[in-house]
C-alpha positions as CSV (number, residue, x, y, z in Angstrom):
1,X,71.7,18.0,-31.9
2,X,72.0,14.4,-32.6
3,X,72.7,13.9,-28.2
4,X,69.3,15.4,-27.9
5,X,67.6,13.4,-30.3
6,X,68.9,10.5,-28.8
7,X,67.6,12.0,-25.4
8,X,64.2,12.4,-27.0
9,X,64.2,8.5,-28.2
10,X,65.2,6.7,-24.9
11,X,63.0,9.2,-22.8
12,X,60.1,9.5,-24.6
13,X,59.6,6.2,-26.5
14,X,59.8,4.3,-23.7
15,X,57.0,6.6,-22.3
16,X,54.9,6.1,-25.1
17,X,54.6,2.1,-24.7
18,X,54.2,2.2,-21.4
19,X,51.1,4.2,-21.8
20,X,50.3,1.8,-24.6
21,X,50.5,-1.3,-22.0
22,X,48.2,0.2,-19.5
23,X,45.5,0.8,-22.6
24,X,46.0,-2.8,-23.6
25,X,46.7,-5.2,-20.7
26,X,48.7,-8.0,-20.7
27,X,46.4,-11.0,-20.5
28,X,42.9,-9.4,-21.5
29,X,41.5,-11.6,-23.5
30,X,38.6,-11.1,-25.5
31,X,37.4,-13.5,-27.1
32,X,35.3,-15.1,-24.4
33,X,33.2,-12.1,-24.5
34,X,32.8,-12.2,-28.0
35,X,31.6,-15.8,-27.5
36,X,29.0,-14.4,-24.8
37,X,27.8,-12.1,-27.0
38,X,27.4,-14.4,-29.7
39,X,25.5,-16.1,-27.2
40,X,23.7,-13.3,-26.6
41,X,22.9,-12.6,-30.4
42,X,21.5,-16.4,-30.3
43,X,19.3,-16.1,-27.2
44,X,17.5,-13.0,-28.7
45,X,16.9,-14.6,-31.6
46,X,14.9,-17.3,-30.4
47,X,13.0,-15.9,-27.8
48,X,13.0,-12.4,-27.2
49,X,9.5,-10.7,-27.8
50,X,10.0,-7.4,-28.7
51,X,12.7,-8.3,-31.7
52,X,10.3,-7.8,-34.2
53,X,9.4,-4.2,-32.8
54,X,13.5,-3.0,-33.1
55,X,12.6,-3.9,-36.7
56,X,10.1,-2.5,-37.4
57,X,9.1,0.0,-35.2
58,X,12.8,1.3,-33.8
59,X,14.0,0.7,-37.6
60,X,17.3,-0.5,-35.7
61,X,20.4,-1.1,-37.9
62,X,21.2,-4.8,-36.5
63,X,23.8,-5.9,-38.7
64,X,25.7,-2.6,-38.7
65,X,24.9,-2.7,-34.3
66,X,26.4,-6.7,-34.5
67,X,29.7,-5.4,-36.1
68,X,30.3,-2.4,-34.0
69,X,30.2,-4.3,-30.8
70,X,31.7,-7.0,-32.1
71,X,34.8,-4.1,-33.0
72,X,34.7,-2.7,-29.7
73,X,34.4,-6.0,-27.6
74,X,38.2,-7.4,-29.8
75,X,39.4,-3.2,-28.7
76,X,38.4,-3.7,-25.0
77,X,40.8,-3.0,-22.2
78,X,39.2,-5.1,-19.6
79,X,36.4,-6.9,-17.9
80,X,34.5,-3.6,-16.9
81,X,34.7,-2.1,-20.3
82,X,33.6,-5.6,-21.9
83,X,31.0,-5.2,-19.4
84,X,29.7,-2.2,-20.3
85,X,29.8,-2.6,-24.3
86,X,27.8,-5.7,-23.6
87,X,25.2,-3.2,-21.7
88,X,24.9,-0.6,-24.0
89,X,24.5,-2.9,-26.8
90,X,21.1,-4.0,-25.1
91,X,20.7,-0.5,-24.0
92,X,20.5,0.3,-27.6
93,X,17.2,-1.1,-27.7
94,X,15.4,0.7,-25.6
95,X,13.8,-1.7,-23.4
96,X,13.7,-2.3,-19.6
97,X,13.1,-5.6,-19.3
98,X,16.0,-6.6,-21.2
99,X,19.3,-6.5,-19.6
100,X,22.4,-8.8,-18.2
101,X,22.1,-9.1,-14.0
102,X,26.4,-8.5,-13.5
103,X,27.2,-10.1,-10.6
104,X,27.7,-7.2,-7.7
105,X,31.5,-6.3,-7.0
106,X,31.6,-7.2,-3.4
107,X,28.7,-7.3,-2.4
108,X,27.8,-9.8,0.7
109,X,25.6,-12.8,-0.2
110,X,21.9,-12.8,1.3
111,X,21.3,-14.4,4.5
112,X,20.0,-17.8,4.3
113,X,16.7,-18.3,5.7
114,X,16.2,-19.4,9.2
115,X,14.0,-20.9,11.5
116,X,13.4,-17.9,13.6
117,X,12.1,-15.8,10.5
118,X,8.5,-15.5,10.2
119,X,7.0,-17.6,7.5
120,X,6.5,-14.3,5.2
121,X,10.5,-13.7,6.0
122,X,11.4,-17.1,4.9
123,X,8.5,-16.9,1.7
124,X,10.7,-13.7,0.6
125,X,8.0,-10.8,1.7
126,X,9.8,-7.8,2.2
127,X,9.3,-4.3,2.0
128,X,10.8,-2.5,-0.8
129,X,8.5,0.5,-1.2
130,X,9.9,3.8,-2.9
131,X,8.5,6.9,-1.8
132,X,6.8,9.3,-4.6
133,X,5.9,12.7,-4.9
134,X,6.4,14.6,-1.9
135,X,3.1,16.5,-1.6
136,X,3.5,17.9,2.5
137,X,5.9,20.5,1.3
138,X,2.6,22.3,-0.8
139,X,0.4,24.0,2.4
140,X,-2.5,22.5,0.3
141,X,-1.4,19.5,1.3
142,X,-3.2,17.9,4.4
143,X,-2.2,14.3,5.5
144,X,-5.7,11.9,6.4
145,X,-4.6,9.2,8.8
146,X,-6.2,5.9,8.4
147,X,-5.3,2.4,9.1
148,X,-4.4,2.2,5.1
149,X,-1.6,5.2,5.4
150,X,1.2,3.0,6.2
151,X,0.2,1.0,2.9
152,X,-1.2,3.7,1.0
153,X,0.3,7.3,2.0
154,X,-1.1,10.2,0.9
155,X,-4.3,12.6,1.8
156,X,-6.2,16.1,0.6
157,X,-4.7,18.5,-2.0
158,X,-7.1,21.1,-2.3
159,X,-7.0,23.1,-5.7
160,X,-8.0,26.7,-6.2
161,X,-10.3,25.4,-8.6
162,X,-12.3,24.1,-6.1
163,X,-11.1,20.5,-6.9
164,X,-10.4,18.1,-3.9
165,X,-8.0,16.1,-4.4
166,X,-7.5,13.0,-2.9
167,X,-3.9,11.7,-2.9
168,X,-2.6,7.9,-2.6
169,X,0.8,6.5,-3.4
170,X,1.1,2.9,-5.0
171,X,4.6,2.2,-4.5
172,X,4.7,-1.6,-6.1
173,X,1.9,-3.5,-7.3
174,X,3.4,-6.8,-6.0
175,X,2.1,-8.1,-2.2
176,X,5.4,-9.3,-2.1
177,X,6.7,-5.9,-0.8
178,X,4.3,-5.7,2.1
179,X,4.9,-8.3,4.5
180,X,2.7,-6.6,7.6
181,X,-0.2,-7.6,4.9
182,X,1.1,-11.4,4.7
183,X,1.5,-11.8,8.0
184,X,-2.2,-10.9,8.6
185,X,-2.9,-13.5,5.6
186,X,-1.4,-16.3,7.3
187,X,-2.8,-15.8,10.6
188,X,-6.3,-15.5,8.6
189,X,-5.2,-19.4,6.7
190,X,-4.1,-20.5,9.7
191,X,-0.6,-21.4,8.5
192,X,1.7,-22.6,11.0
193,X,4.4,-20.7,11.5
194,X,7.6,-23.0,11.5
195,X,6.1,-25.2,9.2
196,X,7.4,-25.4,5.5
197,X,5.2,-23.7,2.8
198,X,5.1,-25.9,-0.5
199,X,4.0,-24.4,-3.8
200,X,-0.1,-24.7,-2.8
201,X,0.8,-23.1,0.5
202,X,2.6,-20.6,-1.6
203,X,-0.4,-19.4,-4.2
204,X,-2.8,-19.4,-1.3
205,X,-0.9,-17.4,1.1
206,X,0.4,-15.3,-2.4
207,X,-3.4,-14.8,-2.8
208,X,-4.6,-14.1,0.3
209,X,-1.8,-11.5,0.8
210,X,-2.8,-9.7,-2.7
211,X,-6.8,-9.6,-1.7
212,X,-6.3,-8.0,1.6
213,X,-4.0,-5.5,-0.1
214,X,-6.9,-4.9,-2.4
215,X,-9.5,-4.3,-0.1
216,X,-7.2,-2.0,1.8
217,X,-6.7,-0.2,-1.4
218,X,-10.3,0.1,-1.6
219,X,-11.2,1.1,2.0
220,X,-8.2,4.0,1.6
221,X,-9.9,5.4,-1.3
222,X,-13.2,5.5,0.0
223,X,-11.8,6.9,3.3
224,X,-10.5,10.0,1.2
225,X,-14.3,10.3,-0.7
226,X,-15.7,10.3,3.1
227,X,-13.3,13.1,3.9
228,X,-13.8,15.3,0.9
229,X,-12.1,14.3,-1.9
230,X,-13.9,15.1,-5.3
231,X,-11.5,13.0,-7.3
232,X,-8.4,11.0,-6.9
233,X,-5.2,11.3,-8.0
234,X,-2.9,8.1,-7.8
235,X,1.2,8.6,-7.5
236,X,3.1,5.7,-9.6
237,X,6.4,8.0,-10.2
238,X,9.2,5.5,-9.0
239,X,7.2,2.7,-9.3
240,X,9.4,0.1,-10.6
241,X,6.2,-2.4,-11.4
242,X,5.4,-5.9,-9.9
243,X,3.4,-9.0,-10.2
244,X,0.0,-10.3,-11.9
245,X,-1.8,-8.4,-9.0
246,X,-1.6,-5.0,-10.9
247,X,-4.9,-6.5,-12.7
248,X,-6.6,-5.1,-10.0
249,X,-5.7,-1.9,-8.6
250,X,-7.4,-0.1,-11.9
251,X,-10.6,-2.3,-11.5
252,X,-11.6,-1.3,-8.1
253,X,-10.4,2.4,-8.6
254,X,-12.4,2.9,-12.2
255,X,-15.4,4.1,-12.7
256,X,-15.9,2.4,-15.7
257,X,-15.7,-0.8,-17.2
258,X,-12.3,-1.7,-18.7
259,X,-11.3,-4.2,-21.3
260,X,-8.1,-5.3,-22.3
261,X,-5.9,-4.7,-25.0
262,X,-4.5,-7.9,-26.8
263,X,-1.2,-9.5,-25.6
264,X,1.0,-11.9,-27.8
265,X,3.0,-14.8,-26.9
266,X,6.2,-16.0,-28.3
267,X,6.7,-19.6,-30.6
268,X,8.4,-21.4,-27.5
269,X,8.2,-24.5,-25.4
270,X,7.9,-22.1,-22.1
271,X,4.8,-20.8,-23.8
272,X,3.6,-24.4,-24.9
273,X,3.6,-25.6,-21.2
274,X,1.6,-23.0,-19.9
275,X,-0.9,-23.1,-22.9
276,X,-1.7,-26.9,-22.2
277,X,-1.8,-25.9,-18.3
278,X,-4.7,-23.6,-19.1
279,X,-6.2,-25.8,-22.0
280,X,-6.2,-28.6,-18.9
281,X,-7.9,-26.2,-16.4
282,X,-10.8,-25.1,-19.4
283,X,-11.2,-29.4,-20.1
284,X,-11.7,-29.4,-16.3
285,X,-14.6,-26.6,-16.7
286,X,-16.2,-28.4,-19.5
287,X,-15.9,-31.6,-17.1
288,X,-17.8,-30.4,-14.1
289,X,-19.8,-27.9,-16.0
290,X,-18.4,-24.5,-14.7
291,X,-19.2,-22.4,-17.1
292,X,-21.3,-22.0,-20.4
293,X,-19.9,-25.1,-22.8
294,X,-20.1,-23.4,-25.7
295,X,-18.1,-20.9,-24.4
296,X,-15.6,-23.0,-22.7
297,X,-15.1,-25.5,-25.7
298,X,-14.6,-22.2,-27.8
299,X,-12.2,-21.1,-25.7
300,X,-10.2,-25.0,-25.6
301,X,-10.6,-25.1,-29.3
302,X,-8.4,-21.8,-29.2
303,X,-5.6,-22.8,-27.1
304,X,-5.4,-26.2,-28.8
305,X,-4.9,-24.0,-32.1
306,X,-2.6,-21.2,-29.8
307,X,-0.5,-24.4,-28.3
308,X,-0.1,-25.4,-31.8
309,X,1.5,-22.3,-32.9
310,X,4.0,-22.5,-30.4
311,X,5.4,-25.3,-31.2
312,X,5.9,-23.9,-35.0
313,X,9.6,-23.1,-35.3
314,X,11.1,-19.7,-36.3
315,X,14.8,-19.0,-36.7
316,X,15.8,-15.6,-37.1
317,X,19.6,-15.7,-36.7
318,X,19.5,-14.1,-40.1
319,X,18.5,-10.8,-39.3
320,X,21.7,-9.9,-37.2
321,X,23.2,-10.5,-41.1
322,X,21.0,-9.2,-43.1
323,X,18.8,-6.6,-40.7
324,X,15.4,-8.8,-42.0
325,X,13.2,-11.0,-40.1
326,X,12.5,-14.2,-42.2
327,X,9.5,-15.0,-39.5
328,X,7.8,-14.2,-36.7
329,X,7.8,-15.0,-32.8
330,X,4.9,-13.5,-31.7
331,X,1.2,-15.4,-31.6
332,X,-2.0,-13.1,-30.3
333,X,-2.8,-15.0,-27.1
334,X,-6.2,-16.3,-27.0
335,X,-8.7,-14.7,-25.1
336,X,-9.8,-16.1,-21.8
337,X,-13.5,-15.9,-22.4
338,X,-15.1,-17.0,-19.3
339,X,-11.7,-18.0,-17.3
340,X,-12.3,-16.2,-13.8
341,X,-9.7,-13.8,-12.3
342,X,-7.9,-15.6,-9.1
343,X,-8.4,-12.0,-7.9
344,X,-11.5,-10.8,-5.4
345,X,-12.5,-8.0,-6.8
346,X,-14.1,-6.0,-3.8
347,X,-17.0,-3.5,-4.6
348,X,-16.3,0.4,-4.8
349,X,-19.6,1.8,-4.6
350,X,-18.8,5.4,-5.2
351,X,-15.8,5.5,-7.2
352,X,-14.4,8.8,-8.1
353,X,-12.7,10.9,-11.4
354,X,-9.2,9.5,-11.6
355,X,-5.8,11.2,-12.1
356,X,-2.7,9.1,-12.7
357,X,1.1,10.6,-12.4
358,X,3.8,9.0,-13.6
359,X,7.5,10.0,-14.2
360,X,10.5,8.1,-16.5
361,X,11.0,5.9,-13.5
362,X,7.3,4.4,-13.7
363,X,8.2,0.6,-15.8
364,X,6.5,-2.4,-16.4
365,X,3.2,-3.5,-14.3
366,X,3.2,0.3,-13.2
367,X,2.7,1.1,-17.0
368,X,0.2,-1.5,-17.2
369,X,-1.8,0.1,-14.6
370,X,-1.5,3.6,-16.7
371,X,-2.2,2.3,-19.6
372,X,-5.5,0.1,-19.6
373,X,-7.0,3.4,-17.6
374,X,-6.2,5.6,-20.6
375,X,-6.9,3.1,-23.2
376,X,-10.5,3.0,-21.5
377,X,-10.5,6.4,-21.2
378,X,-11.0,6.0,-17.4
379,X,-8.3,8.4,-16.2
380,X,-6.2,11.3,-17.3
381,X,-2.2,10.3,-17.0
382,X,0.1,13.2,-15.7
383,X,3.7,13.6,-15.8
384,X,6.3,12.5,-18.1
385,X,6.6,9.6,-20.8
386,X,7.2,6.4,-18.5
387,X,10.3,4.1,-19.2
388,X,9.1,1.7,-21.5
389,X,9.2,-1.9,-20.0
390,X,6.1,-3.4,-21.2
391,X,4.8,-7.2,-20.6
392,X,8.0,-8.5,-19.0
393,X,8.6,-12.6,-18.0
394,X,5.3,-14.9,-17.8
395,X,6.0,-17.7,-15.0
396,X,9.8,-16.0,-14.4
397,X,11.0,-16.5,-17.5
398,X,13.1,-18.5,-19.6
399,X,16.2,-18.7,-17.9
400,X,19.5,-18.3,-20.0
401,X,23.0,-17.6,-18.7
402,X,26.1,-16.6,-20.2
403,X,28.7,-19.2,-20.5
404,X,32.0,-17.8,-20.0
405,X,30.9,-14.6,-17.7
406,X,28.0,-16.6,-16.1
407,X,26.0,-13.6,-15.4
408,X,22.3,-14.0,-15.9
409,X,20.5,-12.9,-19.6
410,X,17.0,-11.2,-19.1
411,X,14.7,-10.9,-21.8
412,X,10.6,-10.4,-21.8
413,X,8.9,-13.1,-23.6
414,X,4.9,-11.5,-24.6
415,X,4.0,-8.2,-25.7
416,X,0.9,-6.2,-24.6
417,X,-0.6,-4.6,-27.3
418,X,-2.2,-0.5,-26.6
419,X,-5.9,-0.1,-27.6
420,X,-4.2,1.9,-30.9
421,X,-2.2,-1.7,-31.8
422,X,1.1,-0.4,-30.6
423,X,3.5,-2.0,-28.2
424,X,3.7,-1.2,-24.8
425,X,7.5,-1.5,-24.6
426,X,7.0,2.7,-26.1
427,X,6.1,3.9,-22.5
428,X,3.1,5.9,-22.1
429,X,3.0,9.1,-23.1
430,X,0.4,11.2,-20.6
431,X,-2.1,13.0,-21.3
432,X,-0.8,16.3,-19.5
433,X,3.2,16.8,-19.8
434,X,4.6,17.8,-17.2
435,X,8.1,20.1,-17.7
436,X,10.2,18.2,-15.1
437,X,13.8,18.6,-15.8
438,X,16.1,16.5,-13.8
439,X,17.8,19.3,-11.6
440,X,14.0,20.4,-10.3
441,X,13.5,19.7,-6.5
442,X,10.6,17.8,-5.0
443,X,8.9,20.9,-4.5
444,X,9.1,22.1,-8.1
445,X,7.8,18.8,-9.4
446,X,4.9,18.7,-7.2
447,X,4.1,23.0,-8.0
448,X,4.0,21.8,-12.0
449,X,1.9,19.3,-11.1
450,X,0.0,21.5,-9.2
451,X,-0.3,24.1,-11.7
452,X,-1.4,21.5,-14.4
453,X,-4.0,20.1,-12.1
454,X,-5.5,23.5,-11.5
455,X,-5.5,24.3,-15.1
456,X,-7.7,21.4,-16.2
C-alpha cells in the first residue's frame, strides 16, 4: 500500500505541475497590459462620445467591468488571451466604432506606392465593394443593364402585388472604393498623372470623384423608373459605412424634404480646431457678403459660443470608481444655417416610394443613410436591427496608441442624435423585421424579404 502511494506521488504530482506551467507560462508578464488598459480607462475618459450613453442608457456597471478585467488581465496566460480580455472589455459596450486595431499576425505589409500606379492608386482609391442580397436566384428577378450596373447592381423584382420593384445595391458610401469613378474625375480636372497630389488636389479630386458617383446614382435610379419600376428598394446589408458623402445618396433618392437630426461634439481641442476652421470660413461669408448677414453672424456668434465650450474641461476618471459621471463631454453642435453642402446635389425629377434593407452587418454612414429616411418618414426600413456604430471619427480622429502593446485605440468622438433624441450608436430598428436566422441561405433571406414586400 504505502509503494503505491508513493507510485501515485512521483507519477502524478509531477503531472499535475506540469499542467500547471503550461496554464501559467514562465515569463508572461502582465502587468504591461494592465498599464495599457489603464491607459485605455484614461483615453475613454477624456474623449470618448458615447461614455455618457453606457451610463445612462446601457446602465453599464463600470466600476464592477474595471475590476473584473483588471482580475482577468493579472490571470492571463499570454499575449492572445490579454488580447482578447482587452477586446471584450470594449465589446462590452456595444459599440462599433470603438475598438483596438491588433496588429495582423503575419500578415505582409502594403506595397508602397509607385510611380507606375495611376494617381487614384497612389491617392488610395480602391475597390472594396461587398456584394448584398442575391436577388437573381428569385425568377422574379430580372437584371437591367446600364452603364451604372457595375457601380450600382441590381434591376426589376416584380411582386404579385403588382408592385415593381426596382433593385440597387449601395455597397459603401465612400468614392474612395470606386476608383473607375476617380479616374474619370481626374481626366475631367485635368490632373496630371505622375504629378504629386497635395491636400487641394486631394479635396478636389475627393469631390469630383463623389459628384460623379452621385449623378450615376441618380441616372441608375431613373434608368429603373424608365423601365418599370413603381418604387425602389435600396440593398445596404453588408454595408460597412463610409465617408461624409453618405449626405447625399438619401437627398437625391427622397421624395421628400429631409432635415437633420441634431449631432453633439465632445469638450476637446480636436473639436476646438475644427470649430474655429468653420467660424473662419462663416467670417469669410460675412466678408464678401455670401450669404444673408444676419444669418451668417448668427451662425458665427454660435460657434464662438460652441468653440468656447470645447475648451471647458471635464474629467471623468471618476466614474470607472464610482460608476457616476461628475460632467459631461458632449456639446449640441451648432447648426450650419446657411453653410452650403460641398456636395452637387443633381435633380431627380420623378423620384419614387423608397424601401431600405438592411441586416446586423449595416454600421456607421450606412445607418446614417437608414436613419434620416425613417426619421423623415421618407422610406420604410426592412430587415434586421443594424449594428450600432453611429457618428464615428470627424477629420480621422484623435489618434491614441497604446504604450506598451503599441496597437492603435479607436474611439468615435460626436454623437448623432434620432429624431425621437436617442443615440444612433442603438442601431436602427426597421420598420418590417425580417426573421433571418444566421444558418438561412441567400435564397431564404431574399424569399422573407420577398414575402414581407408582398405583404405590405
Amino acid at each position: 500500500m504505502r509503494r503505491g502511494l508513493l507510485f501515485f506521488f512521483l507519477t502524478v504530482l509531477p503531472c499535475a505541475a506540469q499542467t500547471a506551467n503550461q496554464a501559467q507560462p514562465i515569463g508572461f508578464d502582465s502587468k504591461p497590459w494592465l498599464e495599457d488598459f489603464h491607459q485605455i480607462l484614461s483615453e475613454m475618459s477624456v474623449h470618448y462620445a458615447n461614455l455618457d450613453w453606457a451610463v445612462a442608457d446601457r446602465r453599464m456597471d463600470l466600476p464592477r467591468l474595471r475590476l473584473d478585467t483588471e482580475a482577468k488581465l493579472r490571470d492571463a496566460a499570454d499575449e492572445s488571451g490579454a488580447r482578447r480580455i482587452l477586446d471584450k472589455f470594449l465589446a462590452s459596450f456595444g459599440d462599433g466604432h470603438l475598438e483596438i486595431q491588433w496588429p495582423k499576425s503575419g500578415a505582409q505589409p502594403k506595397p508602397a506606392t509607385t510611380a507606375s500606379q495611376s494617381l487614384c492608386g497612389r491617392m488610395g482609391y480602391e475597390s472594396r465593394l461587398h456584394p448584398g442580397l442575391d436577388f437573381s436566384v428569385l425568377p422574379e428577378f430580372s437584371t437591367q443593364n446600364t452603364p451604372e450596373e457595375r457601380l450600382f447592381p441590381g434591376g426589376l423584382l416584380r411582386l404579385q402585388n403588382g408592385t415593381a420593384m426596382g433593385i440597387v445595391r449601395i455597397g459603401l458610401f465612400s468614392e474612395h472604393s470606386y476608383p473607375e469613378i476617380c479616374e474619370q474625375a481626374a481626366h475631367d480636372l485635368h490632373l496630371p498623372e505622375n504629378d504629386a497630389c497635395d491636400g487641394k488636389c486631394a479635396d478636389q479630386l475627393e469631390l469630383a470623384t463623389a459628384n460623379l458617383l452621385t449623378a450615376a446614382l441618380v441616372r441608375r435610379a431613373e434608368a429603373l423608373s424608365a423601365a418599370g419600376a413603381t418604387a425602389l428598394l435600396i440593398d445596404i446589408t453588408r454595408n460597412g459605412g463610409g465617408s461624409d458623402w453618405a449626405e447625399v445618396p438619401p437627398r437625391v433618392l427622397s421624395s421628400v424634404p429631409l432635415h437633420e437630426s441634431a449631432r453633439a461634439f465632445i469638450r476637446h481641442e480636436h473639436w476646438t480646431k475644427q470649430l474655429q476652421d468653420r467660424l473662419l470660413q462663416v467670417q469669410s461669408d460675412i466678408k464678401n457678403h455670401a450669404g444673408s448677414k444676419a444669418s451668417l453672424e448668427g451662425e458665427a456668434s454660435a460657434l464662438e459660443k460652441a468653440t468656447d465650450e470645447s475648451k471647458q474641461p471635464c474629467n471623468r476618471t471618476s466614474v470607472w470608481d464610482t460608476g457616476k459621471l461628475s460632467c459631461s463631454l458632449l456639446v449640441t453642435e451648432p447648426a450650419r444655417t446657411v453653410h452650403p453642402s460641398r456636395y452637387t446635389y443633381p435633380s431627380n425629377p420623378k423620384p419614387l416610394p423608397l424601401y431600405v434593407v438592411v441586416d446586423r452587418d449595416t454600421w456607421s454612414a450606412a445607418e446614417y443613410f437608414a436613419a434620416v429616411l425613417q426619421d423623415n418618414h421618407a422610406a420604410t426600413i426592412v430587415g434586421e436591427t443594424t449594428g450600432g456604430a453611429g457618428c464615428g471619427y470627424t477629420n480621422g480622429g484623435i489618434p491614441a496608441k497604446l504604450k506598451n502593446s503599441g496597437a492603435p485605440l479607436k474611439m468615435p468622438d460626436c454623437v448623432r442624435f434620432r429624431a425621437d433624441g436617442s443615440n444612433e450608436v442603438n442601431g436602427i430598428t426597421p420598420d418590417l423585421l425580417l426573421p433571418w436566422s444566421g444558418h438561412d441561405s441567400d435564397f431564404q433571406r431574399v424569399k422573407k424579404l420577398l414575402a414581407a414586400l408582398e405583404s405590405r
